[in-house]
C-alpha positions as CSV (number, residue, x, y, z in Angstrom):
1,X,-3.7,60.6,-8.6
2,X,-1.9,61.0,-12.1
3,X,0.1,58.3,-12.7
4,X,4.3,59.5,-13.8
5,X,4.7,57.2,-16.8
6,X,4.0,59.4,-20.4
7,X,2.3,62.5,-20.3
8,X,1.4,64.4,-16.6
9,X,-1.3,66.1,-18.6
10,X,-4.5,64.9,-17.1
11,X,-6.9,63.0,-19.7
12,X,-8.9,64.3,-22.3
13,X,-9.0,62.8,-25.4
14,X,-8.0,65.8,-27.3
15,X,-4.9,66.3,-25.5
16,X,-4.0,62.9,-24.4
17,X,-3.5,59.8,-26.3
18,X,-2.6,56.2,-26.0
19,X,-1.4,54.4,-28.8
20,X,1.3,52.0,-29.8
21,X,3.9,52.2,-32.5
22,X,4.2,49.6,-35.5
23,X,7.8,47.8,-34.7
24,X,8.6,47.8,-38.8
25,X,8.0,51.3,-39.2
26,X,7.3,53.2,-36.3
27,X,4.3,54.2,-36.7
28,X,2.3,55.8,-34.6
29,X,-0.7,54.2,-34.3
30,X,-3.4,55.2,-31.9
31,X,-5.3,52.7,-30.1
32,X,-9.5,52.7,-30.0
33,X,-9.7,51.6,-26.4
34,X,-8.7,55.1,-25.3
35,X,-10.9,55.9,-22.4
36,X,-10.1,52.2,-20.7
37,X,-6.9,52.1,-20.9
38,X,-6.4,55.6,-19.0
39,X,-9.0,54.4,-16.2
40,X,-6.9,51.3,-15.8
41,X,-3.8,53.3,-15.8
42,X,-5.1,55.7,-13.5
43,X,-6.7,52.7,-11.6
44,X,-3.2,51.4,-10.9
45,X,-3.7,48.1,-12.8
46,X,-1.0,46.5,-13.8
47,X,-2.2,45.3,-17.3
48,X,-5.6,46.0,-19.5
49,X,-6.3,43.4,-22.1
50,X,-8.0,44.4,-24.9
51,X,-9.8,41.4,-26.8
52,X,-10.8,43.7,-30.0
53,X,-7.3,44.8,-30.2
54,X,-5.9,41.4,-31.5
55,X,-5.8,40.0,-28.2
56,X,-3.0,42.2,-27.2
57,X,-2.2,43.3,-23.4
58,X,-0.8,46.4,-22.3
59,X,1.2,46.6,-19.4
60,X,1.8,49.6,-17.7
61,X,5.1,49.2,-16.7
62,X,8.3,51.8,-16.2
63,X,9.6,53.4,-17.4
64,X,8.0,52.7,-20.9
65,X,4.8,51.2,-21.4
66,X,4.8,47.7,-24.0
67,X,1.9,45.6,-25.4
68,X,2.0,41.9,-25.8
69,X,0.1,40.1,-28.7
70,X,-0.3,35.7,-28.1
71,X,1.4,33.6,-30.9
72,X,-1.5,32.5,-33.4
73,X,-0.1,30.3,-35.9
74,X,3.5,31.2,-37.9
75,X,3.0,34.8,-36.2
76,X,5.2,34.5,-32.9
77,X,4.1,36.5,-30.1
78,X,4.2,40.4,-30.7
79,X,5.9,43.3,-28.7
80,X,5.3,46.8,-29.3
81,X,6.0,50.0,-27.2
82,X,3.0,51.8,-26.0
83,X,3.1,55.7,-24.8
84,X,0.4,58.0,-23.1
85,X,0.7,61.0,-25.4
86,X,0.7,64.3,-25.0
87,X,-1.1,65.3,-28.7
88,X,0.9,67.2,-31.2
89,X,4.2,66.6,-29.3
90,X,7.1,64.9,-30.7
91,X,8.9,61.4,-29.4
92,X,11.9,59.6,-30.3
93,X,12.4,55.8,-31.4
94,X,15.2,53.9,-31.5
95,X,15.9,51.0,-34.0
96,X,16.9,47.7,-32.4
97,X,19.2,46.1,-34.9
98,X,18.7,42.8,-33.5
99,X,15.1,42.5,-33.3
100,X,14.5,44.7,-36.4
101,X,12.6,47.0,-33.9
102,X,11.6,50.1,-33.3
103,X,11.2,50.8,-29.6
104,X,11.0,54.1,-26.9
105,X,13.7,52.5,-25.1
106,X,17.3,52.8,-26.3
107,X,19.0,49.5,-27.2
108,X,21.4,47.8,-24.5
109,X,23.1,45.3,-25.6
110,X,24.5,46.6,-29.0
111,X,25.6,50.0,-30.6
112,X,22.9,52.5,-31.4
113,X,22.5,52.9,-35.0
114,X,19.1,54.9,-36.0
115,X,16.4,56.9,-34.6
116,X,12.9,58.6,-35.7
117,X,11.3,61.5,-34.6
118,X,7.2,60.4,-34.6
119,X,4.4,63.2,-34.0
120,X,1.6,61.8,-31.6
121,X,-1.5,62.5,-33.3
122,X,-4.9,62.1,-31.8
123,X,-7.3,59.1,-31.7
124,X,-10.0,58.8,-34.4
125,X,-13.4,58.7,-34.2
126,X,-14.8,55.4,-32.6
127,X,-14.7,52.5,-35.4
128,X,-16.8,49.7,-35.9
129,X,-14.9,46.0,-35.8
130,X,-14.4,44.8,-39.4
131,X,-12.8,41.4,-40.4
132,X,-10.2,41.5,-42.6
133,X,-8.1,39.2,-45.0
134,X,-4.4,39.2,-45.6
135,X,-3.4,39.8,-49.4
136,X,0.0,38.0,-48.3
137,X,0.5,33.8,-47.6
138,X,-0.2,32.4,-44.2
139,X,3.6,32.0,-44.0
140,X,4.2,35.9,-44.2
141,X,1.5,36.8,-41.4
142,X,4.6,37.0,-38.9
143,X,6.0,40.3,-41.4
144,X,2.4,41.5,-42.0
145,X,1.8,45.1,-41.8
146,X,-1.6,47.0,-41.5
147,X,-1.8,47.9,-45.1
148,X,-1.4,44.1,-45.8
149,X,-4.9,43.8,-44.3
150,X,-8.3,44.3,-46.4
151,X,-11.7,44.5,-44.6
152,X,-14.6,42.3,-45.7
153,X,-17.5,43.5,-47.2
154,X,-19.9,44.8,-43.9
155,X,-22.5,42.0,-44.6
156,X,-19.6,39.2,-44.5
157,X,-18.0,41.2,-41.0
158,X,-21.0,40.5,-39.3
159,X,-21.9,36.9,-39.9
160,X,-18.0,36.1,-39.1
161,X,-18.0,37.9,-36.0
162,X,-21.5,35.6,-35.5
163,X,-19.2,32.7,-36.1
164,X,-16.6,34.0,-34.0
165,X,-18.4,33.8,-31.0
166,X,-19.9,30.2,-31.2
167,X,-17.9,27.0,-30.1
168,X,-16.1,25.6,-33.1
169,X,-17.3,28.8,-35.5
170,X,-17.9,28.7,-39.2
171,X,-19.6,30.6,-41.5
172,X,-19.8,30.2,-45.3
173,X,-19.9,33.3,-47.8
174,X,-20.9,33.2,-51.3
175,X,-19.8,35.4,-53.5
176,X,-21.0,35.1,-57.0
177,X,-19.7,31.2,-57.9
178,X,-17.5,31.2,-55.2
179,X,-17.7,30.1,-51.8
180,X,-15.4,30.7,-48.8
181,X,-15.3,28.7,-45.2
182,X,-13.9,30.8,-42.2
183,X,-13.4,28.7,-39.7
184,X,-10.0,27.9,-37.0
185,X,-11.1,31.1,-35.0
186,X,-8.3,31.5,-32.2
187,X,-8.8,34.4,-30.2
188,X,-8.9,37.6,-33.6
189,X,-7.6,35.2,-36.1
190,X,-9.1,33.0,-38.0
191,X,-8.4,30.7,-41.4
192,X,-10.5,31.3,-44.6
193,X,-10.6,28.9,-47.2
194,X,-12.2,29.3,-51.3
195,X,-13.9,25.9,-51.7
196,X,-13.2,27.0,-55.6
197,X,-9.1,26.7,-55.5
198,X,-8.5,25.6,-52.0
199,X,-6.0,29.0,-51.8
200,X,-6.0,29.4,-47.8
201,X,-6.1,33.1,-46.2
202,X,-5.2,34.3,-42.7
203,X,-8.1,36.5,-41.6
204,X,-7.8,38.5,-38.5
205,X,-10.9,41.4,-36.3
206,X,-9.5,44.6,-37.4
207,X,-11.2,48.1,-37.4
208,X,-13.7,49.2,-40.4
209,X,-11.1,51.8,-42.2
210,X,-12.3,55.9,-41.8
211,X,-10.9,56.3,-46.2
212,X,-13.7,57.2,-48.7
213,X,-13.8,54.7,-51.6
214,X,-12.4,56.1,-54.7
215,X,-14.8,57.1,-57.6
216,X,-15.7,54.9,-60.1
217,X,-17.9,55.0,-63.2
218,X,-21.4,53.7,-63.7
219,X,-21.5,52.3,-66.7
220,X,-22.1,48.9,-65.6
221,X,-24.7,50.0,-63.7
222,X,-27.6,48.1,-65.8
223,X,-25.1,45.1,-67.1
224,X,-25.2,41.3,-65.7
225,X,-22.5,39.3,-64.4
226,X,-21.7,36.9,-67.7
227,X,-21.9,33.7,-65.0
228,X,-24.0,34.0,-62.5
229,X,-26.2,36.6,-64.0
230,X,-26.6,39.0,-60.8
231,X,-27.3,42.6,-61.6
232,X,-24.2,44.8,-61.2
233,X,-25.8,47.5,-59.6
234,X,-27.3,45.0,-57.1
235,X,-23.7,43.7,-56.2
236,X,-20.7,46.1,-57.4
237,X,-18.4,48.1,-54.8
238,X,-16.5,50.8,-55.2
239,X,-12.4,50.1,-55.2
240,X,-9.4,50.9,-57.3
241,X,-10.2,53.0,-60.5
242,X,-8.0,50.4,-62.8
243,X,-10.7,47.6,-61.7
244,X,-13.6,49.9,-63.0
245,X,-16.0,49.1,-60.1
246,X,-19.5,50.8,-58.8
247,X,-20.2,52.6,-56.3
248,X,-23.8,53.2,-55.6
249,X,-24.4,49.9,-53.8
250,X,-24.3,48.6,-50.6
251,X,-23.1,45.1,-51.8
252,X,-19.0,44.4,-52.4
253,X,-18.8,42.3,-55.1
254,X,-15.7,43.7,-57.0
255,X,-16.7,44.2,-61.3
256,X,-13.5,42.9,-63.8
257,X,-14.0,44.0,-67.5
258,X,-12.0,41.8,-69.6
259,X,-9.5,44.2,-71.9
260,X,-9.8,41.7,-75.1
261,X,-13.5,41.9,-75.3
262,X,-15.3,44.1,-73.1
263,X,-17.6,41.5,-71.4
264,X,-17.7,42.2,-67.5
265,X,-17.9,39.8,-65.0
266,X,-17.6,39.6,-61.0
267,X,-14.1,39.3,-60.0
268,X,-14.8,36.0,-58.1
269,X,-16.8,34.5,-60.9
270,X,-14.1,35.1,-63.5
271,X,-11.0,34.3,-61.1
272,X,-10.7,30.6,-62.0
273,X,-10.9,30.9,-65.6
274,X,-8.2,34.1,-65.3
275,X,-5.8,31.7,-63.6
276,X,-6.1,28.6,-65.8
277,X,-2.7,27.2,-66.9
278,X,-3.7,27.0,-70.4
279,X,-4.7,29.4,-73.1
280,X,-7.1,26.5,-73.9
281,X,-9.4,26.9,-71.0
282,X,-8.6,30.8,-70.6
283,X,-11.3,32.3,-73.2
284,X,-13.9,34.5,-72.5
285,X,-17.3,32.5,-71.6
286,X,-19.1,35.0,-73.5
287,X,-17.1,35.0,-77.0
288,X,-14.2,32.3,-76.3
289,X,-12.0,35.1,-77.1
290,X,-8.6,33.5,-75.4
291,X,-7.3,35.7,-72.4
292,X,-4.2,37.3,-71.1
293,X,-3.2,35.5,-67.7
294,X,-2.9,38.5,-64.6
295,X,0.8,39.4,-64.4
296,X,2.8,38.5,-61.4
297,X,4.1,41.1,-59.8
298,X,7.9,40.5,-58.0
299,X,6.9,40.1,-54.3
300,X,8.8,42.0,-51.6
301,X,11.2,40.0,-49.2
302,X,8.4,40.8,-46.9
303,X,5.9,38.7,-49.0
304,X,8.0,36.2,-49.4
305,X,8.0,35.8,-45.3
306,X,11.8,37.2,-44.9
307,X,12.7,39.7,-42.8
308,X,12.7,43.2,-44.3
309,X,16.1,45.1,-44.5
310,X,17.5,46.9,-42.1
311,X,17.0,50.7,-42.8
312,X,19.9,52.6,-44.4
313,X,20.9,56.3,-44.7
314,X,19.5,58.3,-47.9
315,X,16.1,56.7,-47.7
316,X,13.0,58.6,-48.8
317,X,10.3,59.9,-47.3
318,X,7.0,56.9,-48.1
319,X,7.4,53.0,-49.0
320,X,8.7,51.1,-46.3
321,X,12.0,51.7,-44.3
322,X,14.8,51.0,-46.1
323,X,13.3,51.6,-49.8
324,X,14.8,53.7,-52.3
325,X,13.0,56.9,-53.6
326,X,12.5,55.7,-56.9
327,X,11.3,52.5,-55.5
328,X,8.9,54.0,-52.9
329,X,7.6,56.3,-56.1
330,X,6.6,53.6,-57.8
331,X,5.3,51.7,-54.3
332,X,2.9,53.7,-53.8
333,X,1.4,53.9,-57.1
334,X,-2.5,53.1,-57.6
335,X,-2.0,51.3,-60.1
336,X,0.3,48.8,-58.6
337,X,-2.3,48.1,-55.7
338,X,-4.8,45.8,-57.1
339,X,-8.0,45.1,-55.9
340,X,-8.4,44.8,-52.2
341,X,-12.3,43.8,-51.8
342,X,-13.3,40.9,-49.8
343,X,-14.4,38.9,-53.3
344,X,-11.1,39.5,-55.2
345,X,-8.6,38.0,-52.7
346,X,-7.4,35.2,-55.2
347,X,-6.7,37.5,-58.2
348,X,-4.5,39.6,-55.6
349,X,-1.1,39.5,-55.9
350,X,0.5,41.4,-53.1
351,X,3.3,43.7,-53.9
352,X,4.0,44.2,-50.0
353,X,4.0,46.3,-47.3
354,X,3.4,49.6,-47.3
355,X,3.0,52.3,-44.0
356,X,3.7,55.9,-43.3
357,X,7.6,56.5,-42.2
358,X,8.8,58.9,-39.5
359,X,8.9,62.2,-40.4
360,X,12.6,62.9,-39.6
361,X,15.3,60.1,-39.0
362,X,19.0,60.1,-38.0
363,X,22.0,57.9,-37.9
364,X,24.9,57.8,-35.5
């Protein structure tokens, strides 16, 4: 027996699809458990939790579907709506002013004020679980979106799944001269730690990403690492084109040229001397040629931990909801993205959250 809640289609993963949508934005995004959540559903189960999936349970309730997600740390517990899909068809989200939430349901207890129109697209291709890092403070992981999160290098996945898994988990990875300790696993989450600056990191089991890393050039490709004289082309990944990274290898070790001299190092060998507080101690290890401290960017009220703004009529299309055009222009900008590799977290300065708005949006 099909179930009435969502779609009467029967299942097939091209025409059917469960997913949830992000309660920022509203995006739609589809879930990877697809084939057990519909023989729960159709198995008249209340609930399916699904571990992978950030510890979140659905419940199939009337007549809209949610998911829960626990509390881990500052992050309060999450809420999200959850449909069964019909692909290519069109639903309508409401904005809850008072939660700053975007929900199937219509609000109740105040005036209605905003609503998107989401396409359901289908589920991708099965991906692997990656662990990823947060390019915003611990404070801010309660405003975290999904672009906020940055896989680790496939090498460093595995041993902290490994770690994951044991009683009181830890696992230490090297990267060029620096070391960091992931440990404090509670359920997907986890707390990273560089043993160089003592900068803390929320961490969190994600899904490997399906984008193709961006070209880069090789001319590194035969060059050492001024400090701790590894082989570029034994250790370089592909990221950003401004970071001037390789791609060839299997390794993620991001590769930072310095612009006043040329000489090349890792990204998490040179971090520390890039962030001294004096010119003094910020030279070149190569030439003591003195260097240019990484500018901060302006962080959005998001990565400061506040909540973002309510959206507002005569937005454009990209950027977060509630961003101007010429703001969201410049948002989404490569060159404003910095480095997101697993060995360049320190150096990162996060300019925000980004995601894919609605495609159509009205106000009453």
């Amino acid at each position: 027996m099909v179930r009435s809640g969502g779609s009467g289609r029967p299942y097939s993963r091209e025409e059917i699809c469960w997913g949830s949508f992000e309660r920022n934005t509203g995006a739609w995004c589809p879930f990877t458990e697809q084939d057990a959540i519909e023989a729960a559903y159709q198995a008249n189960e209340a609930s399916i939790h699904l571990p992978a999936c950030f510890d979140a349970t659905v419940h199939f309730s009337e007549p809209h579907c949610f998911q829960r997600t626990p509390a881990v740390g500052s992050k309060p517990s999450g809420f999200r709506s959850v449909l069964r899909g019909e692909v290519g068809s069109v639903v309508r989200l409401h904005y809850w002013a008072s939660s700053k939430t975007f929900r199937l349901d219509a609000p109740t207890n105040e005036p209605p004020s905003y609503v998107v129109d989401v396409k359901i697209e289908a589920a991708p291709q099965e991906r692997p679980a990656a662990w990823q890092w947060l390019d915003l403070p611990p404070s801010a992981l309660a405003s975290a979106m999904d672009l906020n999160w940055h896989s680790f290098a496939p090498e460093h996945s595995e041993a902290i799944e490994q770690a994951s898994r044991a009683t009181m988990g830890r696992v230490e990875i090297i990267i060029g001269l620096t070391k960091y300790v992931i440990q404090n696993f509670n359920g997907a989450y986890a707390e990273q730690r560089n043993e160089r600056t003592g900068a803390r990191r929320s961490v969190r089991r994600g899904y490997a990403s399906d984008a193709a890393p961006p070209a880069a050039p090789d001319d590194l490709a035969s060059d050492f690492c001024g400090l701790c004289t590894e082989k570029f082309s034994e250790t370089a990944h592909s990221g950003p084109p401004a970071t001037r990274l390789l791609t060839h290898s299997p390794a993620h070790w991001p590769v930072h040229r310095l612009p006043e001299c040329g000489h090349a190092f890792h990204h998490s060998c040179i971090q520390h001397v890039l962030t001294a507080p004096n010119a003094y101690t910020r030279k070149c290890p190569i030439c003591r040629r003195t260097l240019a401290r990484p500018p901060v960017a302006p962080s959005s009220s998001i990565a400061q931990g506040r909540p973002a703004p309510a959206p507002r009529p005569g937005t454009g299309g990209g950027g977060r909801v509630g961003m101007d055009p010429d703001e969201a222009r410049r948002f989404v900008n490569p060159r404003n993205l910095g480095d997101f590799s697993s060995s360049a977290q320190d150096t990162y300065v996060g300019r925000g959250p980004s995601a894919r708005t609605p495609s159509s949006r009205r106000w009453f």
